[in-house]
N, C-alpha and C positions, 0 to 999 in steps of 0.2 A: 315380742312383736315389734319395739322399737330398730330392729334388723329392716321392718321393710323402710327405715328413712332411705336407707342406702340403694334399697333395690328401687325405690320411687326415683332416686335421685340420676343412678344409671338410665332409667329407661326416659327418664325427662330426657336426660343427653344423647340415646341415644336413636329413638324410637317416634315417631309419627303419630300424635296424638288421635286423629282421624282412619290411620291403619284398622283392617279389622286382625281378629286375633280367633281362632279356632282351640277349642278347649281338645285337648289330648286325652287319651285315656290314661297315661303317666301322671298330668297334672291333675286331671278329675280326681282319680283315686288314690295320688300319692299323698295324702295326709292322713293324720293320725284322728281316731272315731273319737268325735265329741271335741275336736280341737275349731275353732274360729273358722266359717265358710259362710257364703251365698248359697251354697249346695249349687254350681254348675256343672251339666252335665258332659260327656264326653260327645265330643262333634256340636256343642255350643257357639254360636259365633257372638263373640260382643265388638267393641272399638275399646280398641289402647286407652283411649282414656275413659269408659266404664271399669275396665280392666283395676287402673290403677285408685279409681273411687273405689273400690268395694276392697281395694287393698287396703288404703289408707282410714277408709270411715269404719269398715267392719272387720276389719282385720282377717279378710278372708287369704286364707290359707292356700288353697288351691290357685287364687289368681299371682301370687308371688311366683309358684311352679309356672304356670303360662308364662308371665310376663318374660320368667329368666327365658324357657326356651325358645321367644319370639324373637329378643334381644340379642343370645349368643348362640344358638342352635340346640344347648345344651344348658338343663342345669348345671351342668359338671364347670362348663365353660365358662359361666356365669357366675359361679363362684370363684373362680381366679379371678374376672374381673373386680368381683366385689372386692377381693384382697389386692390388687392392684390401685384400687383409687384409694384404699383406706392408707395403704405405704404414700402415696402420693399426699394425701391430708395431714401425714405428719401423725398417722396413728401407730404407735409403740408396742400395744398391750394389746390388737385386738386381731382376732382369724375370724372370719366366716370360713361357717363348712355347710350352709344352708341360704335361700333366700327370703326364708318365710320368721326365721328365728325361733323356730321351736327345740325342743331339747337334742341336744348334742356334746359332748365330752370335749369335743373341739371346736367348740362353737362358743365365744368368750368376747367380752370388752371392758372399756371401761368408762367412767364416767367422764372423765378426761376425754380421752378417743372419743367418746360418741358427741359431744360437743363440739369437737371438730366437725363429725361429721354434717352434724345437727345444722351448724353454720353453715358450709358449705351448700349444704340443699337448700337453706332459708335462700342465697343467694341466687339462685335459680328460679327463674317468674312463674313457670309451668310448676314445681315445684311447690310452692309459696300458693296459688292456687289449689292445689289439692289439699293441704294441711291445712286450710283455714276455713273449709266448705263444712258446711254444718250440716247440712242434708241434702240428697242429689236422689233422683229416679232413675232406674234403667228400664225403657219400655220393655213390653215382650219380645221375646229372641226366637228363634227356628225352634226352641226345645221349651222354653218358657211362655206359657200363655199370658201369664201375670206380670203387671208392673213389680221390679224390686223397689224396695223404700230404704235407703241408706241413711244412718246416723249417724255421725259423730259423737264416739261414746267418751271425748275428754271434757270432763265435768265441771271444768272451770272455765268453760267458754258462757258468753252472757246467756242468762234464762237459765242458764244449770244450776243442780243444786252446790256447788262449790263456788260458784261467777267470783271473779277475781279480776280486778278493774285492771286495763289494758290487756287481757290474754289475749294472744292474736289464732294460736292454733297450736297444735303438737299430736301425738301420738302416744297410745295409753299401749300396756304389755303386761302378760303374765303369764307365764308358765310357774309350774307345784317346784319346778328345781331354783329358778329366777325370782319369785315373787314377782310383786307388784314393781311395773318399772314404767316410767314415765318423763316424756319431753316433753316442753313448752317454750311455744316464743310469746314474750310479753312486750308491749310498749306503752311507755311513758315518756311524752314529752318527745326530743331527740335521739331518747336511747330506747336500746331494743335490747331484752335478755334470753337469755336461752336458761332454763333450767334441767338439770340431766336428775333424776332419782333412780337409783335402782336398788331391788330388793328391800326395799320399802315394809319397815314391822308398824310403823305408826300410821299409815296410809300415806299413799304419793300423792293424795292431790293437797293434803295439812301441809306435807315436806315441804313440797315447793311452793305454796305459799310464802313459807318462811325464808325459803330461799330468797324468793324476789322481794317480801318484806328487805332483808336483808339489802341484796343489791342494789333497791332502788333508794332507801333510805340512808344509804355510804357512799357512793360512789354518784360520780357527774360525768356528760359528756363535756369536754372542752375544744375549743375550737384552736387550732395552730394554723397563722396564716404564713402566707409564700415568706412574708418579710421573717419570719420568727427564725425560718430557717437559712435563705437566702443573705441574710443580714450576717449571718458567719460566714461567708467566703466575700468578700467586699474586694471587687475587682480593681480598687484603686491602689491596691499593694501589688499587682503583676507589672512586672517591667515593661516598658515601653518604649522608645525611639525611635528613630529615625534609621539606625542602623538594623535594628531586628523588626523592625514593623509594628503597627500597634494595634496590638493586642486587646483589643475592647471584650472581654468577658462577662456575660452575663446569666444571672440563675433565676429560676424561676422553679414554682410548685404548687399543684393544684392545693383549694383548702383542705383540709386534714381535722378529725377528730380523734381526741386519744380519751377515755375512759379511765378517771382518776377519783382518790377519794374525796371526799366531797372537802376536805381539810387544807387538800392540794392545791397547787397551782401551777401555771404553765415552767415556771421558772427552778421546779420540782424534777423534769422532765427532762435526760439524758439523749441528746442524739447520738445515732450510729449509723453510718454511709458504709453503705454493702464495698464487698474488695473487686465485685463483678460491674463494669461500667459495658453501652453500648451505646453504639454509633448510630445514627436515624440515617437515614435513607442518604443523606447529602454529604453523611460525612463529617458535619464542622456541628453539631449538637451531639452532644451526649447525657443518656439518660442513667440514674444510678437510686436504687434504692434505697429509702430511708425510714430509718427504725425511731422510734421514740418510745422510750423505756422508763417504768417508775420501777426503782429499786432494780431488781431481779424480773421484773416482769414486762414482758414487751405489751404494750398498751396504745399503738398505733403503727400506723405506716403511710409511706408517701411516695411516692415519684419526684423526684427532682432532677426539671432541666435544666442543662447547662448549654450553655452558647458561644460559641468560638467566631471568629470570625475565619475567612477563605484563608486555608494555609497547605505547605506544603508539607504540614507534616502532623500527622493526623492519630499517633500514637502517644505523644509526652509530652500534649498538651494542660492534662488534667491528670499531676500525678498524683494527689490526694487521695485520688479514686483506687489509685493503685494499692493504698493500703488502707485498715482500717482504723475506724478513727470513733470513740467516745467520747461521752459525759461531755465535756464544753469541747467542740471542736474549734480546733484552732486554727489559724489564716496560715495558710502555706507560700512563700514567694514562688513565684513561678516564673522561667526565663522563657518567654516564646521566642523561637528564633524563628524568619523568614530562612529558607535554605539557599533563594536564590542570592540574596545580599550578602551572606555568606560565603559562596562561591565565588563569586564577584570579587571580593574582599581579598579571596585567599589568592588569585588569577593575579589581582594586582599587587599584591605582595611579591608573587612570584615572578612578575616580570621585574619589578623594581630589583629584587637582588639579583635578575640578568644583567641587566644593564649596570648596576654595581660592580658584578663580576665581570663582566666585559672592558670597564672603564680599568679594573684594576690590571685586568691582563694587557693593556694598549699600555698604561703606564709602565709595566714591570719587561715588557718587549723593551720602548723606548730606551727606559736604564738600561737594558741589559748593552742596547747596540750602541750608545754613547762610552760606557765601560769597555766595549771591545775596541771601540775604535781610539780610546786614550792610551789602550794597550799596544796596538800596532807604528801608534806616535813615536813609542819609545823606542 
C-alpha cells in the first residue's frame, strides 16, 4: 500500500482537490475480497480530496482505481504515468503495474527508490496535508446515508500505541507476498527524516524507530552560507582594463543545508558545479548547479548565481561552468574581452600597415625613377 504515496502524489499534481469524482463499476469492484476499502459504491459521487483521504488514511483500495481513472482516463494510462515520474525521481529498481499496490509479479521497488519517491511527495503541500491528517469525516454521499470516519492507522503518530517524538506522518502497507511495509517523516529540530521499511519480520513500526534513533542520533543538519561557496571564485583574479573592458564578476547563493554526521564539519564537504550552466532572462547572469558531497555521498545542493556585467559576448564568459570541477575548486583566470574594442583595435592596426605600405610604395616609385633617370644621364 506504500504504492498509493505515488498515486497521491500524481494526483496532488495533477487533479483539483475540490473536483467531484464518480465511482465506476471498474473501480467499485475491481479489487480483491477482504483487501483494504471504504466499501464505495458504483455511481458514488465523492470530491478528489475525500477520494485521496480514504486513500491515504484507510488504505482504500477501490479509491486508488478512481483516482487513476479521474487523472489519466485509464488505469492502464496511469500506470505509465506512475512509471514515468518514478524514471524522473531517479528510481532504478522500481515498475508499477498497479495504483493501489496490491500483489502483482511485476509490481516491485525498493527502499532506496521509494525514498525518493517518499521525498519528493513530502515536497508537495497538498501532499504533506493528507499524510499527516490523523482523522477526517466524509458526510453522506448520494449512495451513503452515513457519515465515514477515517483513521490514520500509522502507529507512531502522537496518542498511538507506538508515539515516537517528532513523527510527522507516513503510510503503513501489507500484503501476505510484501509483508509489513512502512514510511515515515519525522522531525527534529532543522532536520526532517524519511524512513522506508519493507517486509518487516521484527515489526515496521520497532524498525523504524531504530531507524530514526539511528539518524537522528549521527547525523546534523548544517548550514552552507553564499560566502562558503562564492568565496571560491573571487572575482579579483579576472583580468580587467582598459583595453578589454572591466569585467566586475560577481557570485552569489541562496543559504543551503547539507545533512552530515554529527563528527563532521563544513570543511569535510566536497563541492561540485554541474557542466550545464543557464542564461536568465537578460543574458549577463548565469545560473549553475551545485553539489556538496560527504565522501561518495551527495548530501546537499544549491543554486549559484553568477553576474556578468553588459557584454558582447555572452557564451565564454564563465568557462569553469563549462567543465566540471570537485573537492576544492579552484579559481580559474578568465580573459573577458569587450568585441567592440577589439574591432576597433584590429581596424587600426589595419590601417597603420596601409599607410606603411603606401609610404613604402611612394618611396620604392621615388628610387626607382631617380635610378632611371641616372641611367639615361649616361
Amino acid at each position: 500500500s506504500i504504492t498509493k504515496i505515488m498515486t497521491a502524489l500524481l494526483v496532488c499534481e495533477n487533479l483539483d482537490m475540490n473536483d467531484s469524482l464518480t465511482m465506476s463499476e471498474a473501480a467499485a469492484y475491481g479489487i480483491e475480497a477482504g483487501s483494504s476499502t471504504i466499501y464505495a459504491e458504483t455511481g458514488e459521487v465523492f470530491t478528489v480530496e475525500q477520494a485521496v483521504m480514504a486513500l491515504m488514511l484507510e488504505s482504500a483500495n477501490e479509491m486508488a482505481l478512481a483516482l487513476a481513472e479521474k487523472t489519466s482516463g485509464s488505469v492502464k494510462k496511469f500506470v505509465e504515468l506512475m512509471n514515468q515520474r518514478a524514471a524522473q525521481l531517479g528510481c532504478k529498481h522500481t515498475h508499477f503495474n498497479n495504483p493501489n499496490g496490491l500483489h502483482d509479479e511485476k509490481h516491485y521497488t525498493t527502499a532506496n527508490d521509494m525514498m525518493k519517491i517518499a521525498k519528493a511527495a513530502w515536497y508537495n503541500p497538498l501532499f504533506r496535508k493528507f499524510v499527516t491528517t490523523q482523522t477526517y469525516e466524509i458526510p453522506p454521499t448520494n449512495k451513503q446515508p452515513e457519515t465515514r470516519y477515517l483513521l490514520n492507522h500509522h502507529k507512531m503518530l502522537a496518542g498511538q500505541s507506538y508515539a515516537y517524538d517528532g513523527v510527522l506522518g507516513g503510510k503503513t502497507g501489507y500484503t501476505t507476498n510484501a509483508g509489513n511495509t512502512l514510511v515515515t517523516y519525522a522531525k527534529r529540530g532543522n532536520s526532517i527524516l524519511i524512513a522506508v521499511v519493507l517486509n518487516s519480520t521484527n515489526g515496521a513500526f520497532p524498525d523504524t524507530a531504530s531507524l530514526l534513533d539511528y539518524g537522528f542520533n549521527n547525523f546534523k543538519k548544517a548550514p552552507i552560507s553564499s560566502s562558503d561557496v562564492s568565496s571560491l571564485f573571487n572575482s579579483s583574479n579576472y583580468y580587467n582594463s582598459k583595453v578589454f573592458g572591466n569585467a566586475g564578476i560577481s557570485f552569489s547563493m541562496d543559504s543551503a543545508y547539507v545533512d552530515i554526521p554529527q563528527s563532521a564539519s563544513i570543511t569535510d564537504i566536497d563541492i561540485s558545479v554541474s557542466e550545464n550552466s543557464e542564461a536568465s532572462d537578460n543574458n549577463y547572469d548565469f545560473t549553475a548547479d551545485v553539489s556538496f558531497n560527504y565522501g561518495s555521498h551527495k548530501v546537499g545542493t544549491a543554486t549559484l548565481l553568477v553576474t556578468t556585467p553588459k557584454s558582447d559576448t555572452k557564451d565564454t564568459n564563465l568557462p569553469y561552468i563549462q567543465e566540471s570541477t570537485s573537492s576544492v575548486v579552484s579559481q580559474k583566470n578568465c580573459l573577458v574581452i569587450n568585441i567592440w574594442h577589439v574591432i576597433i583595435m584590429i581596424i587600426a592596426v589595419l590601417i597603420i600597415f596601409e599607410i606603411i605600405d603606401t609610404v613604402h610604395d611612394n618611396k620604392m616609385r621615388k628610387h626607382r625613377r631617380r635610378s632611371y633617370n641616372r641611367r639615361r644621364h649616361r
